[in-house]
N, C-alpha and C positions, 0 to 999 in steps of 0.2 A: 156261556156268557150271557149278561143280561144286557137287555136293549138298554136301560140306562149305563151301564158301561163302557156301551160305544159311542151314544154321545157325549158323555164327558169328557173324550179322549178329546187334546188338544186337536186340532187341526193344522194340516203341516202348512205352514208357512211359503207364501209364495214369494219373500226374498232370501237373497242369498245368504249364506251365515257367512258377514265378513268380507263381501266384494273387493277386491284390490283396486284401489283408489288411483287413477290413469294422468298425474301429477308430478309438479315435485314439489318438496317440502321448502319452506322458507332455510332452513338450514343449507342446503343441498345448492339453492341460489345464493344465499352469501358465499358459502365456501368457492363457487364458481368465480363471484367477482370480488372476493380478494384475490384468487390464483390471476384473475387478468390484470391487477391490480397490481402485484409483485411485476409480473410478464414485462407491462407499461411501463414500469419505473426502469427495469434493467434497462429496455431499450432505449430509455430519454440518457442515462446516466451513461451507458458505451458511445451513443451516439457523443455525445458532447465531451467525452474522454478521448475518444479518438479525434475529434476535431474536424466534423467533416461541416464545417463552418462555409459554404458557397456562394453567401452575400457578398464577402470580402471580393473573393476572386471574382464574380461575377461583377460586382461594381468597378471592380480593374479592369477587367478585360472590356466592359461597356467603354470608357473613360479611355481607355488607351485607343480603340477605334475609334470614338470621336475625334479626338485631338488628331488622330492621324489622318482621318479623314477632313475634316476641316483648315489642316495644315496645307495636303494636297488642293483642298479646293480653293487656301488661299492664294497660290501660286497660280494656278488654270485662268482664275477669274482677276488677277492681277489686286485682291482688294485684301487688306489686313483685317484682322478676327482678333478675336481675345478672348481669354478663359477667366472670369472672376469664380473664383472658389468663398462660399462662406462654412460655417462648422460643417454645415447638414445640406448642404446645394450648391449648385453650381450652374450656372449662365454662362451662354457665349454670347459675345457680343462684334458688333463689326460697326467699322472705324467708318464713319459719313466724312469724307474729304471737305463739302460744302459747308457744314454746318461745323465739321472741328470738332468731332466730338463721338463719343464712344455710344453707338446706341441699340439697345435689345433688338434682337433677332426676331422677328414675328413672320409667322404664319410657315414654317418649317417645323415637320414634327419632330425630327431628328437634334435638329437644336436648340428644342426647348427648352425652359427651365426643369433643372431635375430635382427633386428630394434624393436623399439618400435614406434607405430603408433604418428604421428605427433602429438603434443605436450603433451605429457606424460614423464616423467622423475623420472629416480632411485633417490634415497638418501638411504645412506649407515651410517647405525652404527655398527663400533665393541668396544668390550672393551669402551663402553659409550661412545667413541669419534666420529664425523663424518669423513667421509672421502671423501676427497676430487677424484671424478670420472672422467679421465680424458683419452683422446686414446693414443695409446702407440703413440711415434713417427713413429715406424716402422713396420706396421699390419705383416709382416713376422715376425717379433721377439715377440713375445706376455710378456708382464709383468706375474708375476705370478699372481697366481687366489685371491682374496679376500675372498672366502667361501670354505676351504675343506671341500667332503666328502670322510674320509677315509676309505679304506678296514678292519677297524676294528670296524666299525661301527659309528664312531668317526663324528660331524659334527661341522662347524665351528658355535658357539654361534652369532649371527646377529641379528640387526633391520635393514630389509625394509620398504622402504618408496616407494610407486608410486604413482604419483601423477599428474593432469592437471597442464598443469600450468596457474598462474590468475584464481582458480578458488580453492576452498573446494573438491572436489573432489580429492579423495585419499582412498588409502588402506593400511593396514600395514601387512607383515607378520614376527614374530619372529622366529628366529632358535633356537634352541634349541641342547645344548649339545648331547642329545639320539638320534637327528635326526628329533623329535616330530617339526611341523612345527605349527602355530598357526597364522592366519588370522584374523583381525578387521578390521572392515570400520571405516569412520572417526567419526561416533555417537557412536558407542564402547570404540574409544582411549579416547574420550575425560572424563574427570574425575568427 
């Protein structure tokens, strides 16, 4: 062999032929997040097929403890309360003997003014009629209450209605003359 032979020879390469690339391919990440994508949809669509809807009842269950706590402590405290319901909220209010007149509750965090969570909504029966839930013109001057509980133990006879709206989801709670509060979901009321 000739010395010019050997230097001609290529020289070997000090990379690798080919390295496997320590990645993943853009294809590889779509595919990923469409499968969590299908995943996400099943769980929103059985969730809300099976109806496991918790505002409703929770907003029930909130509202029936208030009223029955504020019915009790109209009776202890010898002083009449009241429930105003509009669509989306609800105030209690207590009765000023001096002044005659129905006036917000302040500085109680229990019976604050409440919203009701996005789209949930009262319906109000008394006396078998409904009534129409509307805000007062002027949140300073409040209308009087729709639900007494009086200091004689006395409560105002109601059908509550809460309800999604666009949707079967709902609760009822009846009032009762004695104060007795009574709860159905929507597979109860119906007949």
């Amino acid at each position: 062999m000739s010395l010019a032979a050997i230097t001609l020879a290529p020289a070997p390469s000090s990379r690798r032929p080919h390295a496997l690339s320590s990645g993943f391919t853009l294809i590889e990440i779509l595919v990923v997040v469409v499968i969590i994508a299908i995943v996400a949809s099943v769980a929103v669509i059985s969730v809300n097929a099976l109806g496991r809807d918790t505002e409703v009842s929770d907003e029930t269950r909130r509202l029936v403890g208030l009223i029955g706590m504020v019915h009790e402590q109209a009776e202890m405290e010898g002083r009449d309360y009241g429930l105003r319901l509009e669509d989306e909220r609800y105030d209690f209010l207590l009765f000023d003997v001096r002044r005659n007149d129905w006036l917000p509750i302040a500085d109680d965090r229990l019976l604050r003014p409440r919203e009701l969570p996005a789209g949930l909504r009262f319906r109000l029966r008394l006396e078998g009629r409904d009534i129409v839930l509307r805000p007062p013109t002027d949140r300073k001057q409040p209308r009087p209450p729709h639900i007494l509980m009086l200091s004689s133990g006395d409560l105002t006879a109601f059908e509550m209605r809460i309800q999604r709206e666009d949707s079967d989801h709902e609760s009822f709670i009846d009032g009762k003359v004695d104060g007795e509060l009574v709860v159905r979901t929507v597979d109860e009321a119906a007949p």
